[in-house]
N, C-alpha and C positions, 0 to 999 in steps of 0.2 A: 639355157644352153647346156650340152651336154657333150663330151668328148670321147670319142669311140674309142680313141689309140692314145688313151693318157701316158701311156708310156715312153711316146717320142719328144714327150716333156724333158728327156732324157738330155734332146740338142741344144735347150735354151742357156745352156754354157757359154755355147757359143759367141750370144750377148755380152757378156759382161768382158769375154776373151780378146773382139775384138774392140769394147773400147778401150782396154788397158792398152791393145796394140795402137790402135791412135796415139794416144796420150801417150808412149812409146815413141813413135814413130815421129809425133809434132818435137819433143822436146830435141831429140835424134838432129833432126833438120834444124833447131833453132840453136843447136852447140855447132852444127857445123859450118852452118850461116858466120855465126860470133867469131869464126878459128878465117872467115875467109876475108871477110872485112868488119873493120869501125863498125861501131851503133850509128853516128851519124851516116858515114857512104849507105849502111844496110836503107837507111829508112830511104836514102836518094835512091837506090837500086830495085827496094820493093813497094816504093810506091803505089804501082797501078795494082798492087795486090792486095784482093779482097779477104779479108781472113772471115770474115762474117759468111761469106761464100763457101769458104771450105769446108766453115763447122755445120752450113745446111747440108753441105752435099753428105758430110759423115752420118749426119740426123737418119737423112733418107736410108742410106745404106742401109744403118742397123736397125730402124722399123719395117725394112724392106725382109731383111732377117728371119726377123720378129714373126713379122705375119708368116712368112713361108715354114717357120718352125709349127705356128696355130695351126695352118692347111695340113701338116704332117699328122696332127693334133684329130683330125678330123671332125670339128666342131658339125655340131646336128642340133637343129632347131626346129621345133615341131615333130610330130609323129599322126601316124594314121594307123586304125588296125587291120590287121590282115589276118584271113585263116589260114593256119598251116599245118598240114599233115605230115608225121613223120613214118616212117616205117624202119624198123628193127627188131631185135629179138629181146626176151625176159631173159637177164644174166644172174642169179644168185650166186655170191659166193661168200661161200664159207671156210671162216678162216682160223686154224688154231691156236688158241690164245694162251695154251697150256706151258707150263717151267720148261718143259721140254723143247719149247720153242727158243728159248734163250742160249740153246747151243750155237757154236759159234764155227761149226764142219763145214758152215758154206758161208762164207764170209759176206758182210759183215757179224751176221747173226741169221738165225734161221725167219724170224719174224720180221726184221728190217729185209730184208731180202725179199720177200713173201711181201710186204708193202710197196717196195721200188717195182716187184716188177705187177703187180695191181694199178699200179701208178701208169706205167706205161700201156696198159691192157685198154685201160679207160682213152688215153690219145688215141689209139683205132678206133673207136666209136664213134659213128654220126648218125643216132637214131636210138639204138639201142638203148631198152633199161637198163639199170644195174642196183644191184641190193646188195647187201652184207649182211650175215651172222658170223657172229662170234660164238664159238664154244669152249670149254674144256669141257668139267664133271658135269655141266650143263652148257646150254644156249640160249641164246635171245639175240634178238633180229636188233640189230646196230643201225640199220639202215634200209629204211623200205626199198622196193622197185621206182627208181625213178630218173629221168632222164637229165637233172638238176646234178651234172659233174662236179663239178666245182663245192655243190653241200656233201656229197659222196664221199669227197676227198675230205673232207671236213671229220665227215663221219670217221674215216680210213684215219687218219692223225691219230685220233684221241682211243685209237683199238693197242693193248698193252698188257702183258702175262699179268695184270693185279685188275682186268676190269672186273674179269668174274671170278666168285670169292671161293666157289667149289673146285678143289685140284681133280686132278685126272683128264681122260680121253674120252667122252662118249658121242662118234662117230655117228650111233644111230639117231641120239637127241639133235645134231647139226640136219641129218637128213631130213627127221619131222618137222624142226623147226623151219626149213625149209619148205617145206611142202606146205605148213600153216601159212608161210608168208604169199603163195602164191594165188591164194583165195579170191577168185573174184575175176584172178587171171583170162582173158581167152583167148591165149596166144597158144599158137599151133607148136611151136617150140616152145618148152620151159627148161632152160637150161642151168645147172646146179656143178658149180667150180670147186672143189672142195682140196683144199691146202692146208697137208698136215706129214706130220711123220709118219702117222697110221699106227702107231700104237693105240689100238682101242680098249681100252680098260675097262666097258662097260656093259658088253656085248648088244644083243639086242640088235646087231646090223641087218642078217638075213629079213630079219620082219619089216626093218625101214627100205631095204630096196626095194620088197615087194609091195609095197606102199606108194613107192616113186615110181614103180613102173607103174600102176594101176593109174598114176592122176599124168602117167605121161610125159616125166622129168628125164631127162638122160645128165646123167651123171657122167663127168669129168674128173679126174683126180690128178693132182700134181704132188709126188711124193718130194719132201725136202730130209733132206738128211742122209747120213751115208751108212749104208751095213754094217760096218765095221763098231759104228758106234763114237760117240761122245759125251764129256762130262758137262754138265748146266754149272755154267759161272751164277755168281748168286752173291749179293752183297750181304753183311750182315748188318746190325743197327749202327757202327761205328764206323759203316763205308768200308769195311776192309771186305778183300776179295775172297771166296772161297768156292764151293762147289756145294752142290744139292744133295743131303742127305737123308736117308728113309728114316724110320721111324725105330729103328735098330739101330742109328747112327753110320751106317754102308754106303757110301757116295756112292748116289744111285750113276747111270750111263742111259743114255739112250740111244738107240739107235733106229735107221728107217726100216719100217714094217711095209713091205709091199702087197703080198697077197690080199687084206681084206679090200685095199684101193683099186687094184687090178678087179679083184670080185667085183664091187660095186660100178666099176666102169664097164666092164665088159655085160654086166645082166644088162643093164639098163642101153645095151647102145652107144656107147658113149666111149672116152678114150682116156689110157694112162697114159702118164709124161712122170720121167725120174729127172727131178731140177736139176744143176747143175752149177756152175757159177757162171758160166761163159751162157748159158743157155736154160731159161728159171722153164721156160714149158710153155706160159701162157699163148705168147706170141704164136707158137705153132699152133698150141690147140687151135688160137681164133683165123688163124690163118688156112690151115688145113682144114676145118671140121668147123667151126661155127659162121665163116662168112658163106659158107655155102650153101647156110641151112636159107630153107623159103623166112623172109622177113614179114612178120605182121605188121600190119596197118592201125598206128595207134589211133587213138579217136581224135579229130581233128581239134586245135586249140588255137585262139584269138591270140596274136601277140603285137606287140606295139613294133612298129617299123620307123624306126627316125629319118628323117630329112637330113641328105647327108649335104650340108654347107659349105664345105672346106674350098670350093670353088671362089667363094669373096674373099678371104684375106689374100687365095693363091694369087689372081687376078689385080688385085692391089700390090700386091709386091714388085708383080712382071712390071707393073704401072710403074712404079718408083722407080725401078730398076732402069725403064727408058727415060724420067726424066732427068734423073740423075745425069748424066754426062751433056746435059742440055745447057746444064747451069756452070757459064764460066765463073773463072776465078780472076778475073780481072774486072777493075773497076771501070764504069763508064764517062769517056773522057766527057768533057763538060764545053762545048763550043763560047 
């Protein structure tokens, strides 16, 4: 057996709640029985009363509970396969992993911010691929093209300014690296999200657009960080707080670079967004510009479909529930 909504496992409190209220409730009535007569008058007065009657009719109650918490549960037994075709679009994004992402101009941090609203990008999804690279002074593909949210997000976690060991920006190496990943693709749209300050340190971007446009990628860019500039908090080996220094010991600042991102979205088609706090970009891009775009037809795939159960324990409850008030509480005189 298997349980679709393990999570309304949540209600089975409720069991144990209310037999404490019983057991509550019994001793409640048995002080105030004792306050209203004798032990002797009580047993003359509740004679015809069946207590073995009462504790069935509680029994029922709370397996009646029980079951209706399971049914919530939605128990599934057996499965059958089915084919199912999705359609949606190839989503890359690329994301930067550079010191410079650990400014803190758009709260919580430029990189936690850049994850929450990835995070969110993904719940509009229902078809759609999705993949990640990571960059700084280099890239490499974090997380292929694939419709498996939940391992994505997996992927998305464990992305952090210390995965890749080269410092710097190169803008062009995310692009290529992108474009490698999308090999094999034959989606009419190949879409490439690219989230960074834009400080490109490496050059080499003009040759990667024209790269992306030739294999037919439109590029999106969402600029994080503010003009003006900020200093990169940075711990040292003793945990104590400090800032990011060059190599001349000058705490470096960084600030958002928009021009090369505006370049790269406008050659290719595609569109800039300056994040914000109240407003990170994603949302709009996919809302304005990628659900619009024609959806490909991925290639259809067998999935197992369960038998949804939760109709027996329902049914059994509703049962209990009518016999319950069937069963008195008085005992049967004896002629």
């Amino acid at each position: 057996m298997k349980l679709g909504a393990i999570y309304m496992a949540v209600w089975l409190w409720l069991i144990p709640a209310l037999i404490v209220f019983n057991l509550f409730a019994r001793r409640s009535r048995q002080r105030a029985m004792e306050k209203f007569a004798s032990r002797g008058a009580l047993e003359e007065i509740s004679g015809a009363f069946n207590a073995r009657r009462r504790k069935i009719k509680t029994a029922i109650i709370t397996i009646a509970l029980f079951l209706a918490v399971l049914a919530l549960m939605r128990p599934q037994i057996g499965f059958k396969w089915q084919e199912v075709k999705k359609q949606g679009l190839d989503i890359m994004i690329a994301l930067d992993t550079s010191k410079s992402m650990l400014a803190e101009d758009v709260l919580p941090g430029r990189l936690e911010r850049a994850r929450l609203a990835i995070k969110d990008l993904v719940k509009k999804m229902n078809g759609d691929r999705i993949g990640l690279v990571a960059f700084s002074g280099t890239a490499f593909l974090q997380c292929p093209l694939t419709a498996d949210y939940d391992g994505f997000l997996l992927s998305l976690r464990d992305v952090d300014t210390d995965i890749i060991p080269v410092g710097g920006t190169a803008l062009a190496k995310a692009i290529y690296k992108a474009i490698d990943s999308y090999e094999g693709s034959k989606s009419h749209n190949k879409i490439l999200i690219i989230i960074t300050d834009g400080e490109d340190l490496e050059g080499g971007l003009d040759g990667a657009i024209e790269a992306a446009k030739k294999k037919g990628i439109i590029i999106f860019c969402v600029g994080i960080g503010t003009q003006s500039g900020e200093l990169i908090p940075v711990d040292d080996d003793l945990g104590r707080r400090g800032f990011l220094k060059d190599a001349a010991g000058n705490i470096v600042k960084t600030k958002l670079v928009e021009e090369p991102l505006r370049r790269a979205a406008f050659a290719t088609g595609g569109m800039y967004v300056r994040a914000s706090g109240a407003e990170f970009g994603l949302d709009l891009i996919y809302d304005e510009k990628l659900s619009k775009l024609e959806k490909e037809e991925f290639k259809a795939r067998m999935e197992k479909r369960y038998n949804e159960r939760f109709q027996i324990p329902l049914v059994l409850a509703f049962l209990l529930l009518l016999i319950e008030p069937l069963i008195g509480e008085r005992k049967r005189e004896v002629l």
